[in-house]
C-alpha positions in Angstrom: -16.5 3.9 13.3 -19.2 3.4 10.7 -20.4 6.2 8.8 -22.9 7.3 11.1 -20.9 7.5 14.2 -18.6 9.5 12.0 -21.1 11.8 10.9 -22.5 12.7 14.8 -18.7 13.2 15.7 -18.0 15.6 12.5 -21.5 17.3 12.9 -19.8 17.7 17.4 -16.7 19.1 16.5 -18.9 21.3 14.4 -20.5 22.3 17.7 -17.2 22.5 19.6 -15.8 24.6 17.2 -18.8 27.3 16.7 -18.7 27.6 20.7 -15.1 28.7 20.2 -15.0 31.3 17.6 -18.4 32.9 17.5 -17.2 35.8 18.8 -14.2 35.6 16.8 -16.3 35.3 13.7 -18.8 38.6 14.4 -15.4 40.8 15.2 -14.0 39.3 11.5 -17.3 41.0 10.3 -19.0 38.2 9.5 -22.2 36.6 11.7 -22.4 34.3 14.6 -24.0 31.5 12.8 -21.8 31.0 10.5 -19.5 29.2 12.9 -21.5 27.1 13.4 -22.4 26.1 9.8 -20.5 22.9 9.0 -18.1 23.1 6.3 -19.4 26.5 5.2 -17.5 27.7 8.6 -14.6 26.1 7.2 -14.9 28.5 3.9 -15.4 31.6 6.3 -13.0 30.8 8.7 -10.3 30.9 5.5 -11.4 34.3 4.4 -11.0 35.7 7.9 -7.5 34.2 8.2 -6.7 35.4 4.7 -5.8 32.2 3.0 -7.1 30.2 -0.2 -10.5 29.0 0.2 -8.9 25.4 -0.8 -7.2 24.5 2.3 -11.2 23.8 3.6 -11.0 20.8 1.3 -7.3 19.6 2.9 -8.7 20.0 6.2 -11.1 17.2 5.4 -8.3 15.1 3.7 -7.4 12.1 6.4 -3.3 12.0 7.5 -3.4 15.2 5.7 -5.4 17.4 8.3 -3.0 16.2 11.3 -1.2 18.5 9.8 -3.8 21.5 8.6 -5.2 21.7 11.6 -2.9 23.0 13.9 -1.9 25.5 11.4 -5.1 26.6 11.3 -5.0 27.4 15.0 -2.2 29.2 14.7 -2.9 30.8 11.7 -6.5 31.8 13.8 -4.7 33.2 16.2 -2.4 35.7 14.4 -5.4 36.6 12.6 -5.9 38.3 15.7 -2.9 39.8 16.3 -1.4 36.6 18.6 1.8 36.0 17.2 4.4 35.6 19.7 5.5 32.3 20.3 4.4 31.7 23.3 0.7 32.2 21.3 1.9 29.5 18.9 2.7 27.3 21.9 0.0 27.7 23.6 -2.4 27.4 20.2 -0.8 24.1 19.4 -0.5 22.1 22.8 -3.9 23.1 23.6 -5.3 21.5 20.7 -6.9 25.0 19.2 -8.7 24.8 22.3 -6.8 28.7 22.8 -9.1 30.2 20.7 -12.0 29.6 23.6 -9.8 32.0 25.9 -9.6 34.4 22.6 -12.9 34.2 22.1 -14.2 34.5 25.9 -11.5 36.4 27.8 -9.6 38.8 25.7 -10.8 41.4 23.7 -9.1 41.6 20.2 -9.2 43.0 17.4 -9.4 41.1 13.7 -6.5 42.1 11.7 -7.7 42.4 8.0 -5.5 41.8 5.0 -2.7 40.7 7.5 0.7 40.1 6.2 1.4 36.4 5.3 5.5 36.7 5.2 7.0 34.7 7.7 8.5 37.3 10.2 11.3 35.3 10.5 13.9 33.3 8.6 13.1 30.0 10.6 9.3 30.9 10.6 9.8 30.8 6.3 11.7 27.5 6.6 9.5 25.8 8.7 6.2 26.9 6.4 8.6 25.6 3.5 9.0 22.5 5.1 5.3 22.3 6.4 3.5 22.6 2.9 6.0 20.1 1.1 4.9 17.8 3.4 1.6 18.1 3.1 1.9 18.4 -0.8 4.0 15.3 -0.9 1.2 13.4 1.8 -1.5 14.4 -1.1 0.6 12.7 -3.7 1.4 9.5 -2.1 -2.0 9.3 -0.5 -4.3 9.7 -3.5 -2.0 9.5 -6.5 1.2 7.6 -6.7 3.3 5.9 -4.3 7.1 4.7 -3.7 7.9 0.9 -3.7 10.8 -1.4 -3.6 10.5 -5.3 -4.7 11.9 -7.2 -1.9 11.6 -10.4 -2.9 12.3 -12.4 -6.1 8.7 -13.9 -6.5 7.8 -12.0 -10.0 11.6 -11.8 -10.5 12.4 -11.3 -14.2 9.0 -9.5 -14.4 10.5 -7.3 -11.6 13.7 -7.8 -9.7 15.1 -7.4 -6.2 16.3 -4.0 -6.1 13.8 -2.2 -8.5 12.4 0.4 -7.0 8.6 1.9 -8.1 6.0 3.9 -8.6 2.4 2.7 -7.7 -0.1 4.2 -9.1 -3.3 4.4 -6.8 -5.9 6.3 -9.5 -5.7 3.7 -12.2 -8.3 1.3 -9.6 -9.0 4.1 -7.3 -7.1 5.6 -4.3 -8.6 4.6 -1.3 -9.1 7.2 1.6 -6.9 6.2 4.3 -8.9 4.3 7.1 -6.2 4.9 9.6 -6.7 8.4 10.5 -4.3 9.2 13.3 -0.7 8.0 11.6 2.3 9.7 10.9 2.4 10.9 7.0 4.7 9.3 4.3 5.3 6.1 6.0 4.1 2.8 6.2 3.1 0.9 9.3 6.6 1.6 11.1 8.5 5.3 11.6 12.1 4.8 10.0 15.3 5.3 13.0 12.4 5.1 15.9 11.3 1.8 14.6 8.0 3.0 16.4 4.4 2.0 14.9 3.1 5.2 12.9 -0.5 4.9 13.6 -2.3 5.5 16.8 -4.8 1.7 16.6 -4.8 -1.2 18.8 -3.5 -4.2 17.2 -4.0 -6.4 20.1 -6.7 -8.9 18.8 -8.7 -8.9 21.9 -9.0 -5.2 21.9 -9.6 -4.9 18.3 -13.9 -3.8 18.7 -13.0 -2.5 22.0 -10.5 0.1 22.0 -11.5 3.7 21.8 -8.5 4.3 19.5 -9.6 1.9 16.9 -12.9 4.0 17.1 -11.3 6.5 15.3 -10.8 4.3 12.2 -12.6 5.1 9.1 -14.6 2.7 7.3 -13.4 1.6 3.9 -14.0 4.4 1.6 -12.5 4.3 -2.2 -12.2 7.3 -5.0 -13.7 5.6 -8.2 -10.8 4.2 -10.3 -10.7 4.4 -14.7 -10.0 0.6 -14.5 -10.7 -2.2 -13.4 -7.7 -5.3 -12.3 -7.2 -7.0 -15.4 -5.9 -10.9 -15.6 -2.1 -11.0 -15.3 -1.8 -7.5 -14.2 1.0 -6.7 -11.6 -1.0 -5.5 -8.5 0.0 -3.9 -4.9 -1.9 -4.9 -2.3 -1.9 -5.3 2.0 -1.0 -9.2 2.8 -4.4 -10.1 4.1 -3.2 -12.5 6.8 -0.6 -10.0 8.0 0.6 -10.2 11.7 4.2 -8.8 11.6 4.9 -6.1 13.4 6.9 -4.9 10.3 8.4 -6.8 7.4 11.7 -6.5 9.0 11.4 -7.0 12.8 10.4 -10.3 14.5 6.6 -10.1 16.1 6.8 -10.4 19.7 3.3 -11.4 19.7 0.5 -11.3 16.6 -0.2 -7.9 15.4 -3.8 -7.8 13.9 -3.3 -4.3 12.1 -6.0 -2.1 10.2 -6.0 -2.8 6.7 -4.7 0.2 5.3 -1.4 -0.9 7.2 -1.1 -4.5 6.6 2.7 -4.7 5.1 2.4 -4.1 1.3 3.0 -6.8 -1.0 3.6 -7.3 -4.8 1.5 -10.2 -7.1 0.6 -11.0 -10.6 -3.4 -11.2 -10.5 -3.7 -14.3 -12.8 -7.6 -14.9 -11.1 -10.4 -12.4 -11.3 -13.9 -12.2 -9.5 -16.2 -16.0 -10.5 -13.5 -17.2 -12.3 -12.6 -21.2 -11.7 -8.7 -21.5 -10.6 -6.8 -24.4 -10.8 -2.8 -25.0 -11.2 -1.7 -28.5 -12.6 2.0 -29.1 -12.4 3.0 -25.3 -11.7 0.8 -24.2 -15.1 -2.2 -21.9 -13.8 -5.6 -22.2 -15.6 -8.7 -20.5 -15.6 -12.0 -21.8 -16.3 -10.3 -25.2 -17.8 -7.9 -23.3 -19.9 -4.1 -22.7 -19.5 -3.5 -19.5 -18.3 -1.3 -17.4 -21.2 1.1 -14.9 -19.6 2.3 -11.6 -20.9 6.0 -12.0 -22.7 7.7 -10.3 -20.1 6.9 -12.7 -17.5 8.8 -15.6 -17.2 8.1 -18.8 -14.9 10.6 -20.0 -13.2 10.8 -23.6 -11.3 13.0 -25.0 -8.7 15.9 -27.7 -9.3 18.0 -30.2 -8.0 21.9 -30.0 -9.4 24.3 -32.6 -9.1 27.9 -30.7 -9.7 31.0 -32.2 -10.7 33.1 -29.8 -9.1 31.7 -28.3 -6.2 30.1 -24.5 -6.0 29.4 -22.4 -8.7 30.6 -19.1 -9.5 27.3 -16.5 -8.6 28.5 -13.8 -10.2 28.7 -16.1 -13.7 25.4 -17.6 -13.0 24.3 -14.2 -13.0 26.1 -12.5 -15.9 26.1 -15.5 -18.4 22.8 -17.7 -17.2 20.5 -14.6 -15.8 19.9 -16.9 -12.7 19.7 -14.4 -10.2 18.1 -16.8 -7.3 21.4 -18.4 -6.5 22.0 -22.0 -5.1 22.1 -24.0 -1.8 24.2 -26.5 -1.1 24.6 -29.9 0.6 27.8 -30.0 3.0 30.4 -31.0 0.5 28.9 -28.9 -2.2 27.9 -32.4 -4.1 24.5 -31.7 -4.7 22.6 -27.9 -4.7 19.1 -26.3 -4.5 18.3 -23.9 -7.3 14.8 -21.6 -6.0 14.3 -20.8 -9.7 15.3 -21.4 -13.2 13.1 -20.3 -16.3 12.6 -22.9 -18.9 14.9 -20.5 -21.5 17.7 -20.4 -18.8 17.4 -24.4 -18.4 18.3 -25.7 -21.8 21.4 -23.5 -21.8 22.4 -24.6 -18.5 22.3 -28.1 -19.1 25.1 -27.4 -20.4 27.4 -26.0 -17.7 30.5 -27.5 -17.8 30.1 -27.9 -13.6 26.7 -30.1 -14.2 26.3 -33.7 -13.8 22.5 -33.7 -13.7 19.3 -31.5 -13.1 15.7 -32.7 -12.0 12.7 -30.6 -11.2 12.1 -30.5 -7.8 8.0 -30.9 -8.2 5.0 -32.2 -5.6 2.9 -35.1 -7.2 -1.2 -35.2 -8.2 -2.7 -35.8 -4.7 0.4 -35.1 -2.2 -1.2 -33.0 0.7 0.9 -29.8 1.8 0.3 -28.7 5.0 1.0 -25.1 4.2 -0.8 -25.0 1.7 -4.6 -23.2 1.4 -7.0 -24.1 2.8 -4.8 -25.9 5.4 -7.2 -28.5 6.0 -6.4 -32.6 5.7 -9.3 -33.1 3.3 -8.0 -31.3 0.4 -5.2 -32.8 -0.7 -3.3 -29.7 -2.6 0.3 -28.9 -3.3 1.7 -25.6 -4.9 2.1 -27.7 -8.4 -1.2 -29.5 -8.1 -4.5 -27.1 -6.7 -7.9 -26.8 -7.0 -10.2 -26.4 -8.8 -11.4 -23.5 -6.4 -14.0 -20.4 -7.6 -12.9 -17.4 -6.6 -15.7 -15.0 -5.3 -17.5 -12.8 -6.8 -19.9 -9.8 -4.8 -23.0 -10.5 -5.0 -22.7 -14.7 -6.5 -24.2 -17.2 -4.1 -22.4 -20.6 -2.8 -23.5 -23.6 -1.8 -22.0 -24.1 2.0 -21.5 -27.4 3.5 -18.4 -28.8 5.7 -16.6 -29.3 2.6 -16.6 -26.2 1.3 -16.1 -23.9 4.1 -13.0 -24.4 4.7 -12.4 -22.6 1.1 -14.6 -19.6 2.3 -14.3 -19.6 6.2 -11.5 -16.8 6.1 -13.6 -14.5 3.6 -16.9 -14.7 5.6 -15.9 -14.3 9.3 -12.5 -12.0 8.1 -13.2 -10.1 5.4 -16.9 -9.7 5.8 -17.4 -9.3 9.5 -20.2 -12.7 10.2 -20.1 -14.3 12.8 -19.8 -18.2 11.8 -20.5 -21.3 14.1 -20.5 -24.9 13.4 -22.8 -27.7 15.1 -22.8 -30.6 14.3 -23.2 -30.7 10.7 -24.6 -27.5 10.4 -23.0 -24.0 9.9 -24.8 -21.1 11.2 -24.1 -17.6 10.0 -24.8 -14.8 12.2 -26.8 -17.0 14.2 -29.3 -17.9 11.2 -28.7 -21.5 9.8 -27.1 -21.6 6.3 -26.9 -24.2 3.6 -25.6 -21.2 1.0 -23.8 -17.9 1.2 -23.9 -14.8 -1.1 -20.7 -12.9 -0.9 -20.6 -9.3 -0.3 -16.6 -8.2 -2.3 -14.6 -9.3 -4.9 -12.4 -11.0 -4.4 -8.3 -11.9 -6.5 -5.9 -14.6 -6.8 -2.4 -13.2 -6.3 0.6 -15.2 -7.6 4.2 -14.8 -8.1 5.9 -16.1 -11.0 8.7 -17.9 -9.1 6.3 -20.9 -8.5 8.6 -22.7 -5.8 9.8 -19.6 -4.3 6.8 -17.2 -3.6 4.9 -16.8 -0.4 1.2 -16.1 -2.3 -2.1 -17.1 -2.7 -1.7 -20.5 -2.5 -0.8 -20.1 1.1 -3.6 -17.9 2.6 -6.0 -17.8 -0.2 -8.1 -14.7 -1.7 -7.2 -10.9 -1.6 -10.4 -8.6 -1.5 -10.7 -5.7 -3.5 -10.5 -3.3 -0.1 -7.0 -4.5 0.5 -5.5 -3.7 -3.3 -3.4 -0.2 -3.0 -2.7 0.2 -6.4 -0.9 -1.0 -10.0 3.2 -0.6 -10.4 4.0 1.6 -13.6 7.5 3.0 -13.6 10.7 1.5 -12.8 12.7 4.7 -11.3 15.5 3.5 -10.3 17.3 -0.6 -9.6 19.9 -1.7 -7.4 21.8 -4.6 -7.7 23.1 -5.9 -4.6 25.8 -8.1 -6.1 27.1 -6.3 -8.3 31.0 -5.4 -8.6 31.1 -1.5 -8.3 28.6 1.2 -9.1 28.7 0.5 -13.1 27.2 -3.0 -12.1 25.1 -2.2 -9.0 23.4 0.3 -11.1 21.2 -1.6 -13.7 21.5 1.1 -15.7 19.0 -0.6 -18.8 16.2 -0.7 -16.2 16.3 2.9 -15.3 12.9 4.9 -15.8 11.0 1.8 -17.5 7.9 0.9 -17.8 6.5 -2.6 -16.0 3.9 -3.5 -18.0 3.9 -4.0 -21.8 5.0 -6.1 -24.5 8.7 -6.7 -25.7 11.7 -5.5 -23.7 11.5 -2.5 -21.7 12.3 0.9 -22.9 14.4 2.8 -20.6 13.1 6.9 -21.1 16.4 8.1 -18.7 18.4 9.9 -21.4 15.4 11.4 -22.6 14.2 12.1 -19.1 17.8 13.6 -18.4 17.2 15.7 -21.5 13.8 17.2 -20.9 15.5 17.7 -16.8 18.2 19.9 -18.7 16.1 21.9 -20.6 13.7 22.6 -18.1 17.1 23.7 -15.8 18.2 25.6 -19.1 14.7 27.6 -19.7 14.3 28.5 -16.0 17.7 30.1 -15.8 17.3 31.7 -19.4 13.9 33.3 -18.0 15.5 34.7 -14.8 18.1 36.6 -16.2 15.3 37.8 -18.5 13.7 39.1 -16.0 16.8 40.5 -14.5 17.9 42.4 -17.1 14.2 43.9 -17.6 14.3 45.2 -14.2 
């Protein structure tokens, strides 16, 4: 929906609900009007049910009020002396629409000051349950959210195994445009295996459907920064069509954004900056693109042994190769996805190595899967560009050759529609020689140049699709590792993932402060105890 449609829907179920609780409201002592004031009925209807006047503001959080609302039926109802369960049935399967019979056909009586305590031992679990859920929703809506590094494309930066924190206020959260979805969860419920989101992914159906009519339109908190070159950024894979990251599609799913599978970059180009990469080196604006010194490049390699496979867990523990090798049938010759420049002098000198070479494209060799996928631009992943990456509100010229570089943004990502005849391009029906672009757009690249599914492969990330900035390391698994001492990377526990020099973990201290705080709330209680 645009923001129009939304408003006559909110400024209905205004309408809907003021026809349903009138009555309700004047036996609370209060006037008729006022339920149908919108979101000043809201602030009534909280004082009538005798709870905080705040819950009004999570009943217009999205993902959050799936879950508000029906306990705000219920909570109507026993505000009127419904409490049986049958009443919270009925209040909940009918949609709240079981105030209308309250508010028509019965005649009862507003209990003021009612008692909040659960009347039963399950009715106190499940309101436990209820309002962690919706405090946890809240935080890994609007403020930080969990992550785990799949692959080994910024590997040394951040490895397989680490597990995050996101933060989504250091660009700005944005408000979820998927509004019927399952809280807590990504684009898949865990065990089911079930989408958890009510949209039509179908491609066809996309405009169509009236559950995609229930989408929001993109809406973002203001941030305190802005993406800054080389930062680590969390985004939605713009050309997603996966049903998940971990099931085979059985067809292309064309998914709201919001629910595109999340994926982890370095940002090394910014809004009207010139990109170009010339054998694997990245620069910007003509000059060689200087990384922080965490981040480490690593290459791909061809190995020649002497005497067949090597030992992983050696690689690992001596070399810090951690992307280990494939080999040919009789183990003569391997594969290596990626080698940093440190790791390659010293492993020159493995007693198991007859000879290394760089396994690198050439100046002018055409890769098929390579952006913009077309035969007149001959790029590689070592060899691209020069290409300008958009900025909102800078004009290009347009012309055949170029729009393959800006096709995907204009008809995609900015909703034109974008026809070619003959030799002319025609956007939104209007000829066009130039075209001025509406979002920012990023260039998203791993730091495992030879192994790293990124921009060079489908191009430019808008600024709607970035979720957030990785700041804490919580926890990191090592899958290879011999035991839980070694699974464990202990050193990388509660660090930080950007910064200069080698991370700091803050565990013991965090394990201190954890002990205290344990120490002082049990100190306090038997205070209290021996008060009373």
């Amino acid at each position: 929906m645009t923001l129009t449609q939304w408003l006559i829907f909110f400024l209905v179920i205004q309408v809907i609900h003021g026809l349903g609780t009138w009555k309700l409201y004047t036996k609370a002592g209060r006037q008729a009007w006022e339920a149908f004031a919108p979101i000043y009925n809201a602030v009534i209807l909280m004082k009538i049910i005798n709870r905080p006047w705040y819950w009004t503001i999570l009943l217009f959080l999205p993902i959050v009020n799936l879950i508000m609302f029906p306990v705000v039926w219920v909570e109507t109802a026993r505000s009127f002396g419904k409490n049986s369960s049958t009443d919270t049935a009925l209040a909940i399967f009918s949609l709240g629409f079981y105030n209308y019979y309250l508010n028509y056909a019965t005649d009862v009586e507003h209990i003021k000051d009612r008692s909040l305590q659960p009347r039963t031992g399950f009715g106190d679990w499940v309101s436990s349950i209820l309002f962690a859920i919706v405090a946890a929703t809240i935080v890994h809506t609007y403020f930080i959210q969990p992550y785990t590094i799949p692959t080994s494309s910024l590997e040394k930066s951040l490895l397989v195994g680490d597990f995050l924190f996101v933060s989504k206020f250091h660009y700005g959260a944005r408000i979820p445009m998927t509004t019927v979805a399952a809280p807590m969860v990504h684009d898949t419920i865990p065990v089911l295996n079930k989408k958890s989101y009510l949209y039509d992914d179908v491609k066809g159906n996309k405009s169509d459907s009236w559950m995609n009519k229930l989408t929001l339109p993109y809406l973002r908190i203001p941030g305190f920064q802005d993406i800054k070159r080389n930062d680590i950024v969390v985004f939605n894979w713009p050309v997603d069509t996966l049903y998940n990251m971990y099931k085979p599609a059985d067809r292309a799913y064309h998914k709201p954004i919001d629910k595109e599978t999340n994926y982890v970059k370095r940002c090394v180009g910014l809004p009207g900056d010139s990109l170009e990469v010339r054998n694997g080196y990245v620069y910007i604006n003509g000059k060689q693109n200087e990384l922080p010194d965490r981040a480490k490049l690593q290459f791909s390699y061809r190995v020649e042994t002497k005497n067949g496979p090597f030992n992983n867990y050696l690689l690992s523990e001596r070399y810090g190769i951690t992307d280990f090798p494939r080999y040919n049938q009789d183990y003569s010759v391997c594969y290596f996805p990626a080698i940093t420049k440190e790791t390659l002098e010293k492993f020159k000198a493995h007693p198991n190595v007859k000879s290394i070479e760089p396994l690198k494209r050439e100046d002018g060799e055409r890769e098929p899967s390579v952006f913009p996928h077309d035969p007149n631009y001959n790029w590689n992943n070592d060899f691209f560009g020069p290409l300008y990456i958009p900025k909102a509100g800078a004009t290009v010229n347009l012309d055949l050759d170029a729009l393959p570089l800006y096709k995907r943004a204009i008809v995609e990502y900015e909703n034109n529609t974008l026809q070619v005849k003959g030799n002319q391009i025609y956007i939104n029906g209007e000829l066009a020689t130039s075209y001025t672009f509406k979002k920012d757009y990023y260039w998203m690249m791993g730091d495992n140049r030879h192994n790293s599914l990124d921009a060079r492969s489908w191009g430019f990330v808008p600024f709607d699709h970035v979720v957030g900035k990785p700041i804490f390391i919580w926890m990191s698994y090592n899958a290879n590792g011999k035991g839980i001492k070694e699974k464990i990377r202990w050193e990388r526990l509660f660090t930080t993932v950007h910064g200069s020099g080698e991370p700091v973990s803050y565990f013991i201290p965090f394990l201190v402060l954890l002990a205290g705080w344990f120490g002082f709330n049990t100190w306090r209680k038997k205070k209290k105890e021996n008060a009373a």
